[in-house]
C-alpha positions in Angstrom: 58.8 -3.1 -55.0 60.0 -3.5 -51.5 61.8 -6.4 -52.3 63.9 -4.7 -54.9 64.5 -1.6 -52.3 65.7 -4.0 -49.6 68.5 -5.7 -52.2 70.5 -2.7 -52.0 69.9 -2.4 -47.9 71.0 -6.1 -48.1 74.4 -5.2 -49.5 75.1 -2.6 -47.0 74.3 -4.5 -44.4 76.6 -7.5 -45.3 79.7 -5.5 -45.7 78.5 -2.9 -42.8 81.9 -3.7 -41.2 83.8 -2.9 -43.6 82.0 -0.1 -44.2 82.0 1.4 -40.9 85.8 0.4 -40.0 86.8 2.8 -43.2 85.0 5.0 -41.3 86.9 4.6 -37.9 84.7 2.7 -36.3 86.7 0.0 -33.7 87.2 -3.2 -35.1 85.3 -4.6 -32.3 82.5 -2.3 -32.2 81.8 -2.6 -35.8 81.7 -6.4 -35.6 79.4 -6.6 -33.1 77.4 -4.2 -35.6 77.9 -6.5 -38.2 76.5 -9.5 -36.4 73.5 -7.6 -35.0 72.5 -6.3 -38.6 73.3 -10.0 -39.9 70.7 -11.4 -37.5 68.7 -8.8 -37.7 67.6 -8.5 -41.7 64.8 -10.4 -41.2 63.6 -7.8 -38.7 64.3 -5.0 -41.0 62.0 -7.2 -44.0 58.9 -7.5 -41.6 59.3 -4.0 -40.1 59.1 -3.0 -44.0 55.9 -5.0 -44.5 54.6 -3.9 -40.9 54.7 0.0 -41.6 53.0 -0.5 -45.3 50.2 -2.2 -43.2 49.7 0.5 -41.1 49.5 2.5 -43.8 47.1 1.0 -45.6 45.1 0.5 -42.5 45.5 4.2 -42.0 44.5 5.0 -45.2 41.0 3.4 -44.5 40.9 4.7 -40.7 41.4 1.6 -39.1 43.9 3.4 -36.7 43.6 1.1 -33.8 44.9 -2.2 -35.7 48.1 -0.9 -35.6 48.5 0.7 -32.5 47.0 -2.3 -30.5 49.2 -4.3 -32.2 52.3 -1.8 -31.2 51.0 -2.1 -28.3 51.1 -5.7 -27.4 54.5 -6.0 -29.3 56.0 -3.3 -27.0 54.8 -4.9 -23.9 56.3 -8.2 -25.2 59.6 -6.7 -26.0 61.5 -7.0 -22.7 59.9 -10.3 -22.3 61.5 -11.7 -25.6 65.1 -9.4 -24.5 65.5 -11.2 -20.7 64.7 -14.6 -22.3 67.4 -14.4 -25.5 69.8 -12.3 -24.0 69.9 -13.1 -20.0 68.6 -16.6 -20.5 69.2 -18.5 -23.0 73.2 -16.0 -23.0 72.6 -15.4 -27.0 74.1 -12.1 -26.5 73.7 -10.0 -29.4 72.1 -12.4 -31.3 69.6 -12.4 -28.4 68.9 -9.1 -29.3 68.0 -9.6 -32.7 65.7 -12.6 -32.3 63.6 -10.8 -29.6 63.6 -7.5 -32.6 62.1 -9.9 -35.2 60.0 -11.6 -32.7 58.7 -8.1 -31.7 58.6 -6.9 -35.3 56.2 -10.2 -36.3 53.9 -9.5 -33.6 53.5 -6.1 -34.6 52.7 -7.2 -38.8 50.3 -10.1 -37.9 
């Protein structure tokens, strides 16, 4: 079912700039949107999966799965940012590999 769901986030992410330039947006601004939600779909796909698995955990009381998990993957973030983004110059890219980095940690 979440796979169906995501199809129609998948179309409004692909044509985000259009979308948000006929809504004013600077062309600029909403490319460098575009590119980060590009990059980023993956990260929105595992961030999907990740909050259905806390739930379920959740729903069985397990309540510190997740949030040691979270836990870890917050810790990590910055890590993941300075490498992608300072270090290796990816720029906005950068920032949407160290999201889906941080986003897997946080499902597995």
């Amino acid at each position: 079912m979440i796979m169906i769901s995501y199809l129609f986030v998948i179309l409004i992410l692909v044509f985000s700039d259009e979308i948000l330039q006929k809504f004013g947006q600077d062309p600029k601004v909403s490319g460098f949107t575009a590119q980060y939600l590009l990059y980023y779909m993956p990260g929105f796909f595992i961030y999907g999966l990740s909050d259905l698995n806390k739930k379920f955990l959740n729903s069985f009381r397990l309540n510190f799965i997740p949030m040691f998990a979270f836990t870890i993957s917050v810790f990590l973030h910055p890590l993941w940012s300075q490498y992608f983004v300072i270090e290796k110059d990816f720029k906005i890219i950068g920032i949407a590999i160290a999201g889906i980095i941080t986003n897997s940690i946080t499902f597995i």
